[in-house]
N, C-alpha and C positions, 0 to 999 in steps of 0.2 A: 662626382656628378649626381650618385642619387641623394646624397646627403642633401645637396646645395637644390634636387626639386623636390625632397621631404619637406624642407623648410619654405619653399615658397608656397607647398600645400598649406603647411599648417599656418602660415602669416595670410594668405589669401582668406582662406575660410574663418582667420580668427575676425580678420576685417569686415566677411562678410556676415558674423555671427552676432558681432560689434555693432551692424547696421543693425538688424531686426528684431537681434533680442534684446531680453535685462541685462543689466551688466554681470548679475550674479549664474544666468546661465551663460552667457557668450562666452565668458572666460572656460567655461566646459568644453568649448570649441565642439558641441555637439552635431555640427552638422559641417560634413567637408564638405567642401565644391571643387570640381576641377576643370582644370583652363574654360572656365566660363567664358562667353559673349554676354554681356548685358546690353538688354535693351532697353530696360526700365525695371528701379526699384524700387518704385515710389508706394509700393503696396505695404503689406505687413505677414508675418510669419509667428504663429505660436505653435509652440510643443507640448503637448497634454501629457501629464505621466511623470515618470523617473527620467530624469535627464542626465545622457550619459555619453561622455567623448564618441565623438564617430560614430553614434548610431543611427544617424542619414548620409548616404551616398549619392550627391547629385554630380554626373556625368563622370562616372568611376571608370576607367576603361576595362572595360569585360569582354570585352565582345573583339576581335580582330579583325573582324567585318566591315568597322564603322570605323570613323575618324574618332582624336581624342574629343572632351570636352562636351559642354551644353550651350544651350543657347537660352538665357533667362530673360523675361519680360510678364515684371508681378507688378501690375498695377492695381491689384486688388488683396482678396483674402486668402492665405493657406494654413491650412490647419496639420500638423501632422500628431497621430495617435500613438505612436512607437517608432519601430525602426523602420528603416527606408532603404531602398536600394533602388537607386535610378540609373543605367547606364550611358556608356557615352555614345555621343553622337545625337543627345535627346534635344527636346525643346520642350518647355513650359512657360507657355501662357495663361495668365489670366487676368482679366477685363479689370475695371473699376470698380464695375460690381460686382464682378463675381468673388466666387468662394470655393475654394477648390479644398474637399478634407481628403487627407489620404492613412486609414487605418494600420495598425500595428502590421510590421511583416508584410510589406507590400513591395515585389522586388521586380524589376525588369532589369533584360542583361546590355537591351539596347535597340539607342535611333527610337525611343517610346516618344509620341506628340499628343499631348494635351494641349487643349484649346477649350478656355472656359470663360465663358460669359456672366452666367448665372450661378448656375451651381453644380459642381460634380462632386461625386461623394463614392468612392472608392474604400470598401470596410477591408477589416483585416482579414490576412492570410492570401492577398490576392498573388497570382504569376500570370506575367504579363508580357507575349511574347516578343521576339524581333516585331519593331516595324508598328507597334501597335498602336491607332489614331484613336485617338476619345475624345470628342465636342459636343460641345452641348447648345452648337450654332450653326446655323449657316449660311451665315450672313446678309442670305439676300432673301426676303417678306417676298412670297407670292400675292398677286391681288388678286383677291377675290369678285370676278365680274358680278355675276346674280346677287351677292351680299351685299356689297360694294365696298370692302375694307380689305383689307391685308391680314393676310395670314397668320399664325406667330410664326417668329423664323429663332427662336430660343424656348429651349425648353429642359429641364433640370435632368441631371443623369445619373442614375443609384447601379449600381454594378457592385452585387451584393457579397458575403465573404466568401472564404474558400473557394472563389472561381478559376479556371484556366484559363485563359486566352492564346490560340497559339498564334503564330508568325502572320502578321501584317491582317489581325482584324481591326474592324473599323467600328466602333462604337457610334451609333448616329442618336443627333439628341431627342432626348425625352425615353431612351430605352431605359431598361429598368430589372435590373436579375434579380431572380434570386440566391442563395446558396448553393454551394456546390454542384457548379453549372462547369462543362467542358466545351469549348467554343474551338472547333478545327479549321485549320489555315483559311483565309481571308474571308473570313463570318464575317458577316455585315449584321450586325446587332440593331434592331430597328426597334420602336415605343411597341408596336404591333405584332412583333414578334412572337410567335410561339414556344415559349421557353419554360423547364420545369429543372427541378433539381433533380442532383442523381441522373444527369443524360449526358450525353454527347451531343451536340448541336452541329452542324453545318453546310452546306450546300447555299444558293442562289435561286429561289428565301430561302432563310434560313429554314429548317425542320427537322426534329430528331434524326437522327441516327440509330443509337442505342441507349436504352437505359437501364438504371443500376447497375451504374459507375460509376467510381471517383478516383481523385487523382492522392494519393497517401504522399505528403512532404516527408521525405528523407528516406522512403524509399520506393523513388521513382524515377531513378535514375539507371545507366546504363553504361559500361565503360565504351570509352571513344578512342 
C-alpha cells in the first residue's frame, strides 16, 4: 500500500512538473505535490538556482491537525528561489497577474493561504506558522466620496528574510518587514505598521513587545 502511494506521488508530481517546467528540469521531478485540488493551471512556475529532486513540498502532510493535500489555483506567476516546504491542508492562489516569489528555505507545517493578485514576495529563510493568511487584496475598492474615486483595493506585499510568523497571522496587503522580525499568534501585519528588526511583534495593533531577539534555525526547538 505505501509502495502503490510512493508511486502515485511520484507519477502525480512528475505530471505536474511535466506541465510547468522544461523538460530537462521536470524529469528532476523537483517539485512533489500531494493529493492536490486544482483549480486552475493556466499560470507558469520557474525555479531559480540548483535544481534538485524534491526540493519543494507543496501540501506534504506535516501537520495532524489539518486534512491531507492542497488546493492549487495559479493563474498567474510563481517564482521559487530554493527549497520549499508547504504543508497540507494549504491553498495557493494567484491572479493572472499576479507574481508570487517565494525565497530559499521558506517552510510552513500547515493550512498556510496565500492570495495573490499583484505581487507577494516572501525572501529566504522565512517560518510560517499554522493557519497563516498573506494577501495582497481585498477585493472589494472603497469609494472615495470627497475624492470621488475608488480607493486601491491591491497592493504589493514584501515580508522580508529571517522572519517568524506564528499561528494564524494575517498578513494584510501593502505591509512590508523587514529582516528578522518575530510576529506572535494572530499579528495582523498592516502597510502602517510599526515594525523593526531584532523584536517581537504583537497585540491588536500590532506593537513591540520586546526587542533584541531572534529566532536561531536548528536551535529552536523543544522536545514534545
Amino acid at each position: 500500500m505505501k509502495k502503490n502511494s510512493h508511486f502515485k506521488l511520484l507519477w502525480n508530481s512528475f505530471l505536474f512538473n511535466l506541465h510547468y517546467l522544461p523538460l530537462k528540469q521536470a524529469i528532476k521531478i523537483p517539485i512533489f505535490i500531494y493529493n492536490p485540488t486544482y483549480i486552475s493551471k493556466l499560470g507558469t512556475i520557474k525555479i531559480e538556482g540548483h535544481i534538485k529532486k524534491g526540493m519543494i513540498h507543496l501540501g506534504k502532510y506535516s501537520c495532524p491537525m489539518y486534512n491531507k493535500g492542497i488546493k492549487w489555483d495559479n493563474k498567474g506567476s510563481i517564482i521559487f528561489k530554493g527549497h520549499c516546504h508547504i504543508g497540507n491542508e494549504s491553498f495557493v492562489s494567484v491572479g493572472k497577474n499576479g507574481i508570487l516569489t517565494i525565497g530559499e528555505d521558506v517552510t510552513n507545517t500547515g493550512k498556510l493561504k496565500i492570495i495573490c493578485a499583484k505581487e507577494i514576495t516572501i525572501d529566504e529563510h522565512n517560518r510560517l506558522g499554522w493557519e497563516t493568511l498573506i494577501m495582497d487584496t481585498s477585493f472589494h475598492p472603497l469609494f472615495d466620496i470627497e475624492k470621488q474615486t475608488f480607493l486601491p483595493a491591491i497592493r504589493s506585499v514584501h515580508i522580508g528574510a529571517n522572519n517568524w510568523l506564528g499561528m494564524q497571522c494575517v498578513v494584510m496587503p501593502g505591509a512590508n518587514t523587514p529582516e528578522h522580525c518575530i510576529f506572535g499568534l494572530r499579528s495582523i501585519i498592516t502597510r502602517n505598521a510599526p515594525i523593526e528588526s531584532y523584536c517581537t511583534h504583537g497585540g491588536t495593533p500590532l506593537h513591540i513587545i520586546r526587542r533584541n531577539v531572534k529566532r536561531i534555525l536548528g536551535k529552536d526547538q523543544i522536545e514534545y
